[in-house]
N, C-alpha and C positions, 0 to 999 in steps of 0.2 A: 190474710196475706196470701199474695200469689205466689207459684212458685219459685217466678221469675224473681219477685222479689225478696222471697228466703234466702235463696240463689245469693244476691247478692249481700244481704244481712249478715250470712254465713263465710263471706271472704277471708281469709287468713291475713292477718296481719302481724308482722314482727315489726316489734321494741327492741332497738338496742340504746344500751344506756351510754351515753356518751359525757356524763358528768364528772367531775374532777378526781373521784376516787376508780372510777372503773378503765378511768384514761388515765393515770398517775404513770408518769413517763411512757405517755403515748400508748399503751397499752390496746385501749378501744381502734385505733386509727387502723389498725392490718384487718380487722374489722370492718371498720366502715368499706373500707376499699373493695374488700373480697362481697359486701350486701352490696355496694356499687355493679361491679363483674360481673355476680350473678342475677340483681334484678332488675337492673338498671339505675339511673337517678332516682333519687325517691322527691316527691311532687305529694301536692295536696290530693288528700282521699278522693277529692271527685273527679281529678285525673288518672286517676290510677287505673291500669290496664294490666287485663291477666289476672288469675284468681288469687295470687300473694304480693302483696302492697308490703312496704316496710317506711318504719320511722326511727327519729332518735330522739332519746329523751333527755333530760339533761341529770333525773337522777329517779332511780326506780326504786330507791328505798333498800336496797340491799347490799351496800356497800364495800362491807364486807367479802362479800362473796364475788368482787365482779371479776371481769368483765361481766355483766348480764344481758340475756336475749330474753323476753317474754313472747308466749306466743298466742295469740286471741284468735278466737275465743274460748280456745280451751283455758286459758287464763295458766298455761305450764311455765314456768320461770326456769331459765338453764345460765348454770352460774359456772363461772373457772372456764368462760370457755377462752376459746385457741383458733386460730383460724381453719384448722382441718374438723374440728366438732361442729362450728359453725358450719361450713360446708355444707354436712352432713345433715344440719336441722333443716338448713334450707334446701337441697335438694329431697329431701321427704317429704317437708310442709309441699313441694311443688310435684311431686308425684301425684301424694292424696289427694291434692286439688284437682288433677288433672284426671282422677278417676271417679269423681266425682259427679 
């Protein structure tokens, strides 16, 4: 594999779960808004532009615990979050990307 194509193999991508328990009275929605603001629309993986892409899932299996963010490929799950913790994963994941 080239590098070019590690390069891309190795993209960051965040999950947010947007299924009935991590959004129970809207919870996920200041979420989605703030992964809007900061990475724009999110689009199919092969339009994706910039080295952090984002999706939503409709249920990530930890329901308990949400809201939840997953972040690939380091495969770290971040639970309870809140719009200022979110923030903070995604301006990081977009630092380390960009020093990369």
């Amino acid at each position: 594999m080239s590098d070019q194509q590690s390069k891309l193999v190795r993209k960051r991508r965040l999950v947010l779960c947007m299924g009935q328990y991590c959004n129970l009275r809207g919870q996920a929605e200041p979420l989605y808004d703030k992964m809007t603001e900061l990475l724009g629309e999110r689009g199919p993986a092969w339009a994706a532009k910039g080295p952090v892409r984002w999706e939503i899932a409709s249920c990530l299996d930890m329901c308990g615990a949400g809201p939840n963010l997953v972040v690939y490929p380091e495969n770290v799950a971040h639970n309870h979050l809140d719009v200022k913790t979110l923030e903070s994963i995604v301006r990081q994941c977009v630092e380390e990307s960009d020093t990369t």
